[in-house]
TIPA-148980 format. One record per residue (C-alpha): residue number from 1; x, y, z. Coordinates in Angstrom, 1 decimal. Last residue first. Example, Ala and Ser with C-alpha at 12.3 -4.5 7.8 and 13.67 -1.06 7.14 Angstrom:
<rs>
R     k     east    north       up
R     2     13.7     -1.1      7.1
R     1     12.3     -4.5      7.8
</rs>
This chain:
<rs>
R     k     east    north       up
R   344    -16.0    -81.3     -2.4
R   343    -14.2    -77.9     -2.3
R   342    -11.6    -77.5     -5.1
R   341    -13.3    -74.0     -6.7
R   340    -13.6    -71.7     -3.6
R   339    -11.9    -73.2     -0.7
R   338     -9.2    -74.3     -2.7
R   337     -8.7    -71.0     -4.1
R   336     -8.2    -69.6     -0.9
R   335     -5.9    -71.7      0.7
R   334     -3.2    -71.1     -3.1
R   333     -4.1    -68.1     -2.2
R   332     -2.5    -67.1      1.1
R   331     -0.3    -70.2      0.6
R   330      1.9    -68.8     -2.3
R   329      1.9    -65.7     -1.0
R   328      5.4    -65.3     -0.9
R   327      6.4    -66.9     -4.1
R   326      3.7    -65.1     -6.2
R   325      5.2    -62.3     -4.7
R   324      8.8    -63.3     -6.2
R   323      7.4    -64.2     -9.6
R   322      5.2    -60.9     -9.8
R   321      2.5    -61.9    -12.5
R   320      2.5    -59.9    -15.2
R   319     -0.5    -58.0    -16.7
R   318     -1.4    -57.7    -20.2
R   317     -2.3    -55.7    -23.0
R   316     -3.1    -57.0    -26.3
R   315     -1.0    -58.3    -29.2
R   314      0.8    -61.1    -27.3
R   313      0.2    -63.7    -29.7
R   312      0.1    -61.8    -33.4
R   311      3.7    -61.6    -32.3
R   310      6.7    -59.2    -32.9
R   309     10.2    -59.8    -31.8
R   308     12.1    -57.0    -30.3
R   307     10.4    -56.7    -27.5
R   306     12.1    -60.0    -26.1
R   305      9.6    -62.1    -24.2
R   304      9.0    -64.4    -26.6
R   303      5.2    -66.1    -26.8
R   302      5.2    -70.0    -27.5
R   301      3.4    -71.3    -30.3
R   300      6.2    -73.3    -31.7
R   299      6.5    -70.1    -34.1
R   298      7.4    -67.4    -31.4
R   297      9.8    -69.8    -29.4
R   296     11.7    -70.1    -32.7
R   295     11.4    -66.2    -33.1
R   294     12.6    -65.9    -30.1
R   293     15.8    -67.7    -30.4
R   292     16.4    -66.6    -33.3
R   291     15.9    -62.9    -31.9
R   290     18.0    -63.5    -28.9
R   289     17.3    -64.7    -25.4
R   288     17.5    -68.5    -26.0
R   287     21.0    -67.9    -27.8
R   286     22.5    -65.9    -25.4
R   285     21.4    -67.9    -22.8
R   284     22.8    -71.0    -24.6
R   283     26.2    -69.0    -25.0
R   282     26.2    -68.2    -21.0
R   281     25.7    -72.4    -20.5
R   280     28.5    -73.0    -23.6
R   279     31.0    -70.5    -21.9
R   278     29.7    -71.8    -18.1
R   277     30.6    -75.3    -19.1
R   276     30.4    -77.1    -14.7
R   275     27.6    -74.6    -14.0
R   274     28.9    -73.4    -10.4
R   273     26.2    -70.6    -10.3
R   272     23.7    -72.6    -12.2
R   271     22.3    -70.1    -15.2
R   270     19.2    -68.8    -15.6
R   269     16.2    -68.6    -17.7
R   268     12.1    -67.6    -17.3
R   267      8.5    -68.2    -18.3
R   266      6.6    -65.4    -16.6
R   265      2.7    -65.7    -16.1
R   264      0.5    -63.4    -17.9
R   263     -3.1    -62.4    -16.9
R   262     -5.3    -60.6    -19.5
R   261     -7.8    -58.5    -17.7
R   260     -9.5    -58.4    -20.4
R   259    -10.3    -61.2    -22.3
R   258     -7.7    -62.7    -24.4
R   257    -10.1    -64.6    -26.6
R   256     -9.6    -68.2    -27.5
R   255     -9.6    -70.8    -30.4
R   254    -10.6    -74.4    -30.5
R   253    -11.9    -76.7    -33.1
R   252     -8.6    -78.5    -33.8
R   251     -7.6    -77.4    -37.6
R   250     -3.8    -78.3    -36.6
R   249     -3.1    -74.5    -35.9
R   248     -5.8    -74.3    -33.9
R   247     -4.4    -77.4    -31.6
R   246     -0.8    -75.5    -31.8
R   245     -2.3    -72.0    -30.4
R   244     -4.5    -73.5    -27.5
R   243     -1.8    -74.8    -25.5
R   242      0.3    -71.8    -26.0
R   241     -2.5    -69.9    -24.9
R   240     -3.3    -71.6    -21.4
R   239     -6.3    -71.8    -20.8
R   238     -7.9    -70.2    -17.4
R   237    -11.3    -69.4    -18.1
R   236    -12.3    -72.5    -20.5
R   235    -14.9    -72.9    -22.2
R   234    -17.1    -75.7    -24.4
R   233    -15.6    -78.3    -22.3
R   232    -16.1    -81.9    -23.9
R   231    -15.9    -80.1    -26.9
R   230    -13.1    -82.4    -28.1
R   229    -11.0    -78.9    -28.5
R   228    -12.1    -78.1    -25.1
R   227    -10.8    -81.1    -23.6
R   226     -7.4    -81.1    -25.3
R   225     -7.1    -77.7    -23.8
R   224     -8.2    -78.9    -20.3
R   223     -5.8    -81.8    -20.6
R   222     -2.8    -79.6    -21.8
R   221     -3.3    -77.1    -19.1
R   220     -3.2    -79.9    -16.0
R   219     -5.9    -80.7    -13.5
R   218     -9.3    -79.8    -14.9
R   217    -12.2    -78.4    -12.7
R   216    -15.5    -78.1    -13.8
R   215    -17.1    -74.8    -12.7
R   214    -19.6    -74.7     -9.5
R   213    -22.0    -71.5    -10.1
R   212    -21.1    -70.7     -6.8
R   211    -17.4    -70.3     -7.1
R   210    -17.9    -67.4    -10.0
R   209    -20.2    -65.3     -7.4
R   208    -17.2    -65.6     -5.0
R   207    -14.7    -64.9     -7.2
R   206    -16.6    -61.6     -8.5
R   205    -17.3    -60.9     -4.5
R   204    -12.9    -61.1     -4.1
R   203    -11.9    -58.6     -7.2
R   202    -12.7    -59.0    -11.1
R   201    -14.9    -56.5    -11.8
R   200    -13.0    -54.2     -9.3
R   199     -9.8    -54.2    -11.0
R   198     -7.1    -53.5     -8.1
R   197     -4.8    -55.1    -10.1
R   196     -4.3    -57.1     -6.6
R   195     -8.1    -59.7     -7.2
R   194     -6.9    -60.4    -11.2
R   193     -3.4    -61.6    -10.1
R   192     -4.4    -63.7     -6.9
R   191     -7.0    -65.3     -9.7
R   190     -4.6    -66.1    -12.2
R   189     -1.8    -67.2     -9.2
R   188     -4.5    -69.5     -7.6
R   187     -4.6    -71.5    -11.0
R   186     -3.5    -75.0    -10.1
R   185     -7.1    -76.9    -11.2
R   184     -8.0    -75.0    -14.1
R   183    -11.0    -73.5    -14.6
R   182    -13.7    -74.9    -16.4
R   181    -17.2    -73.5    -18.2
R   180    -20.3    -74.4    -19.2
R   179    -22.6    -75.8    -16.8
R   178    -23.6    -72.8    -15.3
R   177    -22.5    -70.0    -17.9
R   176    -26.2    -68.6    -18.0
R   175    -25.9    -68.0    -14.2
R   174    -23.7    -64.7    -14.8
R   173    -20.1    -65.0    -13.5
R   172    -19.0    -65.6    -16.8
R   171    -19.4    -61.7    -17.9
R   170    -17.5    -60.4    -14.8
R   169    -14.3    -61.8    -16.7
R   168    -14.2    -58.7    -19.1
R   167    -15.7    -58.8    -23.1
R   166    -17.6    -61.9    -22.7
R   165    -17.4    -64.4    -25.0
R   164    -20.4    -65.1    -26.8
R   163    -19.5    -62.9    -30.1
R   162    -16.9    -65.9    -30.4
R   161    -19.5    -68.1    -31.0
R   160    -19.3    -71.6    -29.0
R   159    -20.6    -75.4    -29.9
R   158    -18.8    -75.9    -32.7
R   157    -15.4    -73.2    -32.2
R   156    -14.6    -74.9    -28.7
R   155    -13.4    -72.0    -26.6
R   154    -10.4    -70.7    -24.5
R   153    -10.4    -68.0    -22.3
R   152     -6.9    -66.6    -22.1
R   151     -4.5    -67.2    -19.3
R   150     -0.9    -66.1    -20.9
R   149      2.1    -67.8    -20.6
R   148      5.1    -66.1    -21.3
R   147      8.9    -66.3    -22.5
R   146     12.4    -65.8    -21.8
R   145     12.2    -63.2    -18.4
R   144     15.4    -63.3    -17.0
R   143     16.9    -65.1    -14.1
R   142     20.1    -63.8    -11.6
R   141     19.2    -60.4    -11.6
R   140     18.7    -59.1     -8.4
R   139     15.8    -57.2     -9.0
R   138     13.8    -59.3    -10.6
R   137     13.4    -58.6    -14.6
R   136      9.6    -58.9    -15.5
R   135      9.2    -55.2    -15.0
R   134     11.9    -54.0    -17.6
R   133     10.5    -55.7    -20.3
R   132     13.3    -57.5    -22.3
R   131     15.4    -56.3    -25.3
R   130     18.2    -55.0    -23.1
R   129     19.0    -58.3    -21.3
R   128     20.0    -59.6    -25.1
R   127     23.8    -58.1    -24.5
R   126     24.0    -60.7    -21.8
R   125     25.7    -60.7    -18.3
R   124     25.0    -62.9    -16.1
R   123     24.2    -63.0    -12.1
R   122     24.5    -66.5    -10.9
R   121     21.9    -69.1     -9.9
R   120     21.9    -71.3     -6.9
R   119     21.8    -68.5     -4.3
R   118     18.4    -70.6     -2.6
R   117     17.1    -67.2     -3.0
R   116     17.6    -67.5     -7.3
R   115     16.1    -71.0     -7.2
R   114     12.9    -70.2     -5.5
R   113     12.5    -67.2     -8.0
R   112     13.1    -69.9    -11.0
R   111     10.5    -71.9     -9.2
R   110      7.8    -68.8     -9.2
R   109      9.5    -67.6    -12.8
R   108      8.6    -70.9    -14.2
R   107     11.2    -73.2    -16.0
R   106     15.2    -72.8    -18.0
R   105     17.3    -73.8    -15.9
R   104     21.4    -73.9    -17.2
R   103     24.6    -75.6    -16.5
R   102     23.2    -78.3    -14.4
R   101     25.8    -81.0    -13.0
R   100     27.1    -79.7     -9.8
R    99     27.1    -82.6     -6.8
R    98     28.3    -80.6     -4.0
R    97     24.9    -82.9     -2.3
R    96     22.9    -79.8     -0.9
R    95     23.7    -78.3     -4.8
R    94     22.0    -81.7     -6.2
R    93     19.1    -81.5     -4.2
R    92     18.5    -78.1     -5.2
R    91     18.6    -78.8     -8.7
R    90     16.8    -82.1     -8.7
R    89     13.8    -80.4     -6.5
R    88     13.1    -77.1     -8.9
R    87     13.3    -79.7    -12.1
R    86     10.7    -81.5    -10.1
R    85      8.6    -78.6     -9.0
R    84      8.7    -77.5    -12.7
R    83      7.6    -80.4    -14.3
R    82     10.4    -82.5    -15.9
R    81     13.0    -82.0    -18.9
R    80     16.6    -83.0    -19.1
R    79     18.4    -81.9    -22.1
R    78     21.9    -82.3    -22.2
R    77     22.7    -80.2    -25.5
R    76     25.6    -81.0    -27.5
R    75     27.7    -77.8    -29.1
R    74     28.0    -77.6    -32.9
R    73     27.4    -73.8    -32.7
R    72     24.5    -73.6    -34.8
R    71     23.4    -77.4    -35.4
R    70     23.8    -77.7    -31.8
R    69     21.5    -74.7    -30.5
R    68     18.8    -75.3    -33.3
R    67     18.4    -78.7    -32.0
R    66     18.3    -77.5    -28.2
R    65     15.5    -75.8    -28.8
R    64     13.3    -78.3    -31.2
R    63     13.7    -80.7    -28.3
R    62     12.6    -77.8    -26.0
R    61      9.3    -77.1    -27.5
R    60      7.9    -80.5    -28.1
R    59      9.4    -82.0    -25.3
R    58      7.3    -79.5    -23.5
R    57      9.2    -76.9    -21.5
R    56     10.0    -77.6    -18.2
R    55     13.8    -77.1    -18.3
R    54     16.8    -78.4    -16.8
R    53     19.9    -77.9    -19.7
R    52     23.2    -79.5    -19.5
R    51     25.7    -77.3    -21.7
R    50     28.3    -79.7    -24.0
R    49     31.4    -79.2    -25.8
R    48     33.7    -77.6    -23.2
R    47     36.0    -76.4    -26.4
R    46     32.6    -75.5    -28.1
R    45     31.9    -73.4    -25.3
R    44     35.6    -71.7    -25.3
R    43     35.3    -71.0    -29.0
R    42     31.6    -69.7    -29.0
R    41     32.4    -67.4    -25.8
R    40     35.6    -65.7    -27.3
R    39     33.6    -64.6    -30.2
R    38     31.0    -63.2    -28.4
R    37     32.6    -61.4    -25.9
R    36     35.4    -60.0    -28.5
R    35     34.2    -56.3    -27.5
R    34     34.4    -56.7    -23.6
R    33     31.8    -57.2    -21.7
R    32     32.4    -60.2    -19.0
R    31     30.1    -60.7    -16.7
R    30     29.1    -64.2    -16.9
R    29     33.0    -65.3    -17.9
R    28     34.3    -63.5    -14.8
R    27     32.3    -65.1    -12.3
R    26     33.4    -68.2    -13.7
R    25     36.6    -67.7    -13.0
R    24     37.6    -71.1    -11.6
R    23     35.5    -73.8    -12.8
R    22     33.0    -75.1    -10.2
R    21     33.6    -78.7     -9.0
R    20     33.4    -81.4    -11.6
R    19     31.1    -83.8    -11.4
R    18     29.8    -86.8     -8.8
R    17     26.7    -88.5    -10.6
R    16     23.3    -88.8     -8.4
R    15     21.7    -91.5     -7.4
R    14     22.5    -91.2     -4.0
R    13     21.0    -87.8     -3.8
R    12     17.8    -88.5     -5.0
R    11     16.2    -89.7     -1.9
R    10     16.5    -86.3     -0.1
R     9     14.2    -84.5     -2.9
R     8     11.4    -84.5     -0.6
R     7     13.2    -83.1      2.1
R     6     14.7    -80.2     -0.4
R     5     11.3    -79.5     -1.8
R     4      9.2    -79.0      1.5
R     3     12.4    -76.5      2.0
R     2     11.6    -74.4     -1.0
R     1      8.0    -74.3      0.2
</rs>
């Protein structure tokens, strides 16, 4: 996959600015513990003036973000935003070139996992590590949980009672739901998820009784939201919450249920190991991972990852999805889903 990314991103490399090879010591200002950490990180950042961010995040998310980072420390933000495989292709592209201009990714564990064995991320320090869950931190430690996406079911308030949904998936696989619900086009990792956990309601046969009542297929989370809320879905199995969360907060008829098994999908951030400001690129961590940070994800609809920051959004249990598996198996399932729910 990751090399399917490089050839692809071949074409880029011409256009790409020349910058500054990697500061000496850099090593040394990720892992660096000592008691005037913080202090000494906002003055050098502000000295380098300027942390170039990659990120996936909707414009309406990580414009907001990078806002709140300036008008704090009164360091610019670079904000370059694409989909994930595209933010995934720059970076790499730009390391095969010695052509170092990203200080920090911030995009989906998968691509952040791709990132991390390509060795383009470094191993950081940050006093904010703490506050995350322990499961969602890969083992080498070069990206960190920063948010989640959960799969809820999603449903349009006027045509829809709550007391319809289904307490457990195996509910929509009865024939009354024909016609009435939607998955989402990419969503092998949901289904991959629910099939491991072992769950039994929700293993291969539930898949395959689910495939035969044909349900619409929407490519993109944001259209199949938008869909629902203009009830020309009435369900969706495989919404994204925080794509649901801002259209019921604007009085969109839409809400959702997290039925159980709730699937969650890791959101996560790292910084380029040759990131030309590492003080401002390890200070916008910081600041991501924190509880302002959080709590600005928190009320853009977005779910934090830090435990320390309570939300109405992630009140229910959940299961994460394994970044570096979800890597492996990528074609295992991604094969399989095709077959069952993208077959003409």
């Amino acid at each position: 996959m990751v090399r399917r990314l490089i050839l692809a991103a071949c074409a880029l490399v011409a256009s790409l600015p020349v910058v500054a090879q990697m500061p000496d010591g850099s090593e040394a200002v990720f892992r660096y513990r000592g008691a005037d950490r913080d202090s000494r990180l906002i003055t050098r950042a502000k000295q380098e003036g300027s942390v170039v961010l990659y990120t996936s995040l909707a414009p309406t998310e990580s414009k907001p973000l990078a806002d709140a980072f300036e008008k704090k420390y009164s360091v610019k933000v670079e904000l370059w935003r694409a989909l994930s495989d595209q933010v995934v292709r720059r970076a790499i592209t730009e390391a095969q070139a010695r052509r170092y201009a990203v200080d920090v990714v911030e995009t989906n564990g998968p691509e952040m996992e791709m990132l991390a064995r390509e060795k383009l991320l470094a191993v950081i320090h940050s006093p904010y590590l703490a506050d995350l869950p322990a499961a969602s931190i890969p083992p080498h430690r070069s990206w960190f949980p920063d948010r989640f996406n959960f799969y809820v079911v999603a449903y349009n308030t006027a045509k829809i009672r709550r007391s319809e949904i289904p307490k457990d998936y195996s509910g929509f696989a009865d024939p009354k739901w024909k016609g009435r619900i939607a998955v989402e086009a990419t969503d092998a990792e949901w289904m991959a998820t629910l099939i491991k956990s072992g769950d039994t309601s929700t293993g291969l046969e539930y898949f395959r009784r689910l495939s035969a009542l044909r349900p619409a297929v929407r490519r993109g989370h944001v259209v199949l939201a938008n869909m629902i809320a203009a009830g020309e879905v009435p369900v969706g199995l495989t919404a994204y919450h925080s794509n649901v969360v801002p259209l019921t907060r604007k009085g969109a008829p839409i809400d959702f249920v997290p039925v159980q098994p709730v699937v969650a999908r890791p959101q996560g951030i790292g910084v380029a190991q040759r990131a030309p400001h590492p003080h401002a690129a390890l200070l916008f961590v910081d600041y991501v991972l924190s509880p302002e940070g959080q709590t600005l994800f928190e009320s853009l609809g977005r779910v934090p990852a830090s435990s320390r920051v309570k939300s109405a959004l992630n009140n229910f249990p959940f299961t994460t999805i394994d970044a570096a598996t979800a890597l492996d198996e990528k074609d295992k399932w991604e094969q399989l889903w095709n077959e069952l729910f993208l077959r003409n």
